[in-house]
Residue frames as qw, qx, qy, qz and C-alpha x, y, z in Angstrom:
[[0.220, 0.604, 0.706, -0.298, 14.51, -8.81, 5.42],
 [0.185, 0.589, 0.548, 0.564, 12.61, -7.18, 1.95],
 [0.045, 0.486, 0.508, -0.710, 11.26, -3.83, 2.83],
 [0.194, 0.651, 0.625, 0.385, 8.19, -2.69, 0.93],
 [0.131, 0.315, 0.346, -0.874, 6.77, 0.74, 0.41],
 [0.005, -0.794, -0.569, -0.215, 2.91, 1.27, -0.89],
 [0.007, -0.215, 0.080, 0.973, 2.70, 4.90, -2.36],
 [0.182, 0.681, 0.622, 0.341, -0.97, 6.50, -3.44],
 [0.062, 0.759, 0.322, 0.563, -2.28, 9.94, -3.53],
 [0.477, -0.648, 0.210, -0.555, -3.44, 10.67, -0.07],
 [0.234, -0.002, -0.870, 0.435, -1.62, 7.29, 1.68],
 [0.348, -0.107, 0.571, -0.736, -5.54, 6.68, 3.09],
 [0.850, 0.096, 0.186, -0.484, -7.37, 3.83, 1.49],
 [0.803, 0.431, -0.410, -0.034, -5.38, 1.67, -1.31],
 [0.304, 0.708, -0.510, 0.383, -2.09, 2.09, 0.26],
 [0.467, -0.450, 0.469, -0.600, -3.54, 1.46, 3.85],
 [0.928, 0.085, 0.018, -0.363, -4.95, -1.47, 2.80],
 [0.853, 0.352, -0.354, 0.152, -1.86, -3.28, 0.87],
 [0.035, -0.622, 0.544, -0.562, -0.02, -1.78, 3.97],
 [0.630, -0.235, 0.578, -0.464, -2.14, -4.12, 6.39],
 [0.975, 0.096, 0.152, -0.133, -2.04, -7.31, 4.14],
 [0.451, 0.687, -0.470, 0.323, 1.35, -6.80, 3.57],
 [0.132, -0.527, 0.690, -0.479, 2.06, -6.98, 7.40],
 [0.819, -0.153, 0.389, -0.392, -0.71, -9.34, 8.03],
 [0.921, 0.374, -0.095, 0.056, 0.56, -12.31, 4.75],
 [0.685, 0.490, -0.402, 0.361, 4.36, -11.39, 5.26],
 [0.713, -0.645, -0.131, -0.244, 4.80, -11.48, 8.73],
 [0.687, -0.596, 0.386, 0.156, 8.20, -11.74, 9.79],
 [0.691, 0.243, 0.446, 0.515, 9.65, -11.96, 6.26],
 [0.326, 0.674, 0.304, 0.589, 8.79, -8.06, 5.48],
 [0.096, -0.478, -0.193, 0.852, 9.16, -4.49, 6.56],
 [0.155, 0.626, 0.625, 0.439, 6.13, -2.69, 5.31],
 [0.162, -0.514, -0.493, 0.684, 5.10, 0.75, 5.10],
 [0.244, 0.689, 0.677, 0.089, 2.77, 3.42, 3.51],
 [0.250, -0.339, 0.021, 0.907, 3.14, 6.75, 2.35],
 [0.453, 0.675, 0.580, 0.044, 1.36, 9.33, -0.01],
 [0.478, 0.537, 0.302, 0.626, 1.90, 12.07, -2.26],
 [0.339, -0.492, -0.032, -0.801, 0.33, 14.33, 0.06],
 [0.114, -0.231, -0.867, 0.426, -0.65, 12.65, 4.00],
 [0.309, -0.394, -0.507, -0.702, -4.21, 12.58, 4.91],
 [0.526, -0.334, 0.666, -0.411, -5.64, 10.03, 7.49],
 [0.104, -0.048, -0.962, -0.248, -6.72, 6.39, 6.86],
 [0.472, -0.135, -0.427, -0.759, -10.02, 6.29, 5.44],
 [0.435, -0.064, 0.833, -0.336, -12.54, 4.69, 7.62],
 [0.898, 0.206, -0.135, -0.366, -14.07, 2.64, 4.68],
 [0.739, 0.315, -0.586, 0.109, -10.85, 0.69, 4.50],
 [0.285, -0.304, 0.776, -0.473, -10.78, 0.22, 8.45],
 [0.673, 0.075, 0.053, -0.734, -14.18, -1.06, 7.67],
 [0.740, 0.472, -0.226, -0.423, -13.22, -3.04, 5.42],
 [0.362, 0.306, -0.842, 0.256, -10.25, -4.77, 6.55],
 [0.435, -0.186, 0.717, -0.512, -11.71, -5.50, 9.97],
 [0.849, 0.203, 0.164, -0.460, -14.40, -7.54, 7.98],
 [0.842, 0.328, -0.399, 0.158, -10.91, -9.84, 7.16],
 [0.721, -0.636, -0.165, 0.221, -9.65, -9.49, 10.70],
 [0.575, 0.318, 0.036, 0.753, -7.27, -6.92, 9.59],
 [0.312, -0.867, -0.336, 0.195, -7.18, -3.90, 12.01],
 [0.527, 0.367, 0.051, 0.765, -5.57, -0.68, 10.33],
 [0.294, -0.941, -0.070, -0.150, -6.44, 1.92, 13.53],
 [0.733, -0.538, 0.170, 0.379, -2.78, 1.57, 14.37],
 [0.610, 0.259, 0.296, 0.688, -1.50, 2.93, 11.02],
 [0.081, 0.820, 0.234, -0.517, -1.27, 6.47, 10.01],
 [0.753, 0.563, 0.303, 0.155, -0.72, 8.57, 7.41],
 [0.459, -0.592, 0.327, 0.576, 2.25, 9.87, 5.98],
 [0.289, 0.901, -0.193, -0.258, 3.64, 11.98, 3.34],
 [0.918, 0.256, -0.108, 0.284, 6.27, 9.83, 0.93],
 [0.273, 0.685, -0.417, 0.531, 9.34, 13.17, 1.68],
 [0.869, -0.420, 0.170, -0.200, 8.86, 11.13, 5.18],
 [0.876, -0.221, 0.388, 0.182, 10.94, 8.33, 4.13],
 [0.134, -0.719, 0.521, 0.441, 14.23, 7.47, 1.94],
 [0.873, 0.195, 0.060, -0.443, 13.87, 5.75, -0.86],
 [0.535, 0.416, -0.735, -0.028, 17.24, 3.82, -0.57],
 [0.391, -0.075, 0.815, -0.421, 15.69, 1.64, 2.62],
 [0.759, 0.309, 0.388, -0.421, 13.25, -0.13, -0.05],
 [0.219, -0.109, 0.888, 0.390, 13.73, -2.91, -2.11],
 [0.124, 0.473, 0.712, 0.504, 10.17, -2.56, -3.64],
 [0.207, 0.386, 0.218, -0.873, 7.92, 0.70, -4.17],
 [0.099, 0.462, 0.748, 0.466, 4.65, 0.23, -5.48],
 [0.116, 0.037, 0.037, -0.992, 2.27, 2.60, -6.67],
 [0.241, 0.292, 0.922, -0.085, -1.20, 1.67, -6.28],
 [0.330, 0.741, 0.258, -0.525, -2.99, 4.88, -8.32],
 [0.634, 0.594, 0.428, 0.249, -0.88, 5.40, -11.09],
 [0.031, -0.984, 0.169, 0.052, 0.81, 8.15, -9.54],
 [0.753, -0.369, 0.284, 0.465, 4.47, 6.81, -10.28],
 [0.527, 0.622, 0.161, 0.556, 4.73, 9.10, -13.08],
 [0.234, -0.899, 0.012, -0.370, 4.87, 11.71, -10.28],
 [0.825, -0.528, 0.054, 0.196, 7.26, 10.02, -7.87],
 [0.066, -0.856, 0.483, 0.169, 11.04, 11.28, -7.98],
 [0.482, 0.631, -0.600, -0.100, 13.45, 9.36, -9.73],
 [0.008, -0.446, 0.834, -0.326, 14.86, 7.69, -6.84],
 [0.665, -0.017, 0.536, -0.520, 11.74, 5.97, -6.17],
 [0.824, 0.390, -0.009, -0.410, 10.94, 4.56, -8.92],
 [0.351, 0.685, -0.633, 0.088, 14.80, 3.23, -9.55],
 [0.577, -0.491, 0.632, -0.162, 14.69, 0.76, -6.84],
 [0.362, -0.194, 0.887, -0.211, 14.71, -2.74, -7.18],
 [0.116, 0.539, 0.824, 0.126, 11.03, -3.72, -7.71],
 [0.130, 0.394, 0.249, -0.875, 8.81, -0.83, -8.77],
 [0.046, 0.315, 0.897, 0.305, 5.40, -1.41, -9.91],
 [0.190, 0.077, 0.084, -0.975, 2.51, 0.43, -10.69],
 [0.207, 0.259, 0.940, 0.082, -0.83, -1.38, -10.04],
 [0.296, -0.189, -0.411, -0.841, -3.68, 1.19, -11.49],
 [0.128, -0.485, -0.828, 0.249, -6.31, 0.02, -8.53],
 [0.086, -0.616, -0.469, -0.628, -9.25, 2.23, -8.25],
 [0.044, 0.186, -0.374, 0.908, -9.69, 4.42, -6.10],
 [0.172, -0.393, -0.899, -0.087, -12.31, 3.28, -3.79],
 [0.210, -0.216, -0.535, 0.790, -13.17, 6.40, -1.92],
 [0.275, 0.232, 0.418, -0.834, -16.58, 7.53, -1.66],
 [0.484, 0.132, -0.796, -0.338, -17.59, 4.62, -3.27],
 [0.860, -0.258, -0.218, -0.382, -20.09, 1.79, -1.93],
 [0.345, -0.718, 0.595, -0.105, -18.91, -0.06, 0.23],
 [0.894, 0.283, 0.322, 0.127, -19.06, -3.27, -2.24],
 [0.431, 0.854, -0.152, 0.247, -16.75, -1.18, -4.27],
 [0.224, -0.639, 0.651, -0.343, -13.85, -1.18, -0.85],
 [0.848, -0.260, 0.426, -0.176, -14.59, -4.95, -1.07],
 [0.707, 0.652, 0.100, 0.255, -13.35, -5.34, -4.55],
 [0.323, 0.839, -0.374, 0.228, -10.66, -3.12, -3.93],
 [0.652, -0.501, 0.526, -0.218, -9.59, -4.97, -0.41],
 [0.827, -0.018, 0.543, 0.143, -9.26, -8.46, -2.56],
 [0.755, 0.635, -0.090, 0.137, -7.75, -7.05, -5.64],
 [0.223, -0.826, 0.380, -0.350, -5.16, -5.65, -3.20],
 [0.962, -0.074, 0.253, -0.070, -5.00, -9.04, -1.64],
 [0.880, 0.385, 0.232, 0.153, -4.10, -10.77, -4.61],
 [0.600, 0.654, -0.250, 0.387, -1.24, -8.49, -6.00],
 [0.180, -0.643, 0.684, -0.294, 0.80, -7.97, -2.61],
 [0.925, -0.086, 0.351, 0.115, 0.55, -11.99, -2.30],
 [0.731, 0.596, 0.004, 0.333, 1.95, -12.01, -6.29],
 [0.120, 0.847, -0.316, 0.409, 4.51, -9.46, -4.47],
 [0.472, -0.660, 0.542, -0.219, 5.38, -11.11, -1.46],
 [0.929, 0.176, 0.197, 0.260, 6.38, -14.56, -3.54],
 [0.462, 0.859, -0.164, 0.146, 8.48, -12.45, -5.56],
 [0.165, 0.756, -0.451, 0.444, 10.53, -10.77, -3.28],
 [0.527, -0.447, 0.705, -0.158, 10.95, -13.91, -0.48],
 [0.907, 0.416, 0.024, -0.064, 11.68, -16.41, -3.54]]
């Protein structure tokens, strides 16, 4: 079984997200999990937001990336742009991708819908990949 990690800033909106459509699309094919530069909490626009795709991210939390190891992951993505910042070791895996999503936070909440389905769309494109 693949294990993913989703890395952003504050691991509380992007991340959270690709974290819950990750578990919710790869179900039994993935180990998924979320981290940030820095731990926060998970943003309640992107509970919001997922729930309004029957995704429910009150069970996640946040977490600080020195948390985890980054030989347990076959793909680390970065969903800010912050992978210039990530240690070596991350970035070295396997798959390691850096998607430049925006950064929906204190943004409309049309603006956390847009980010929810761009999200979407590239952890599908990811979860072909890596169970191909």
């Amino acid at each position: 079984m693949k294990k993913i990690m989703f890395v952003c800033r504050r691991n509380s909106c992007r991340s959270q997200m690709a974290e819950g459509w990750a578990k919710h699309l790869g179900s039994g094919d993935v180990i998924v999990h979320s981290s940030g530069l820095e731990a926060s909490r998970v943003h309640p626009g992107a509970i919001a937001t997922m729930v309004e795709v029957g995704i429910d991210l009150t069970s996640q939390t946040s977490n600080a990336l020195a948390e985890f190891n980054p030989e347990d992951y076959d793909a680390v993505i970065s969903l800010c742009g912050c992978g210039v910042n990530l240690p070596t070791a991350w970035v070295t895996r396997p798959i390691f991708e850096d998607w430049h999503i925006q950064d929906p936070d204190g943004q409309p909440p049309e603006i956390f819908r847009n980010v929810r389905d761009e999200v979407q769309g590239q952890v599908n494109r990811l979860l072909k990949k890596l169970t191909s």
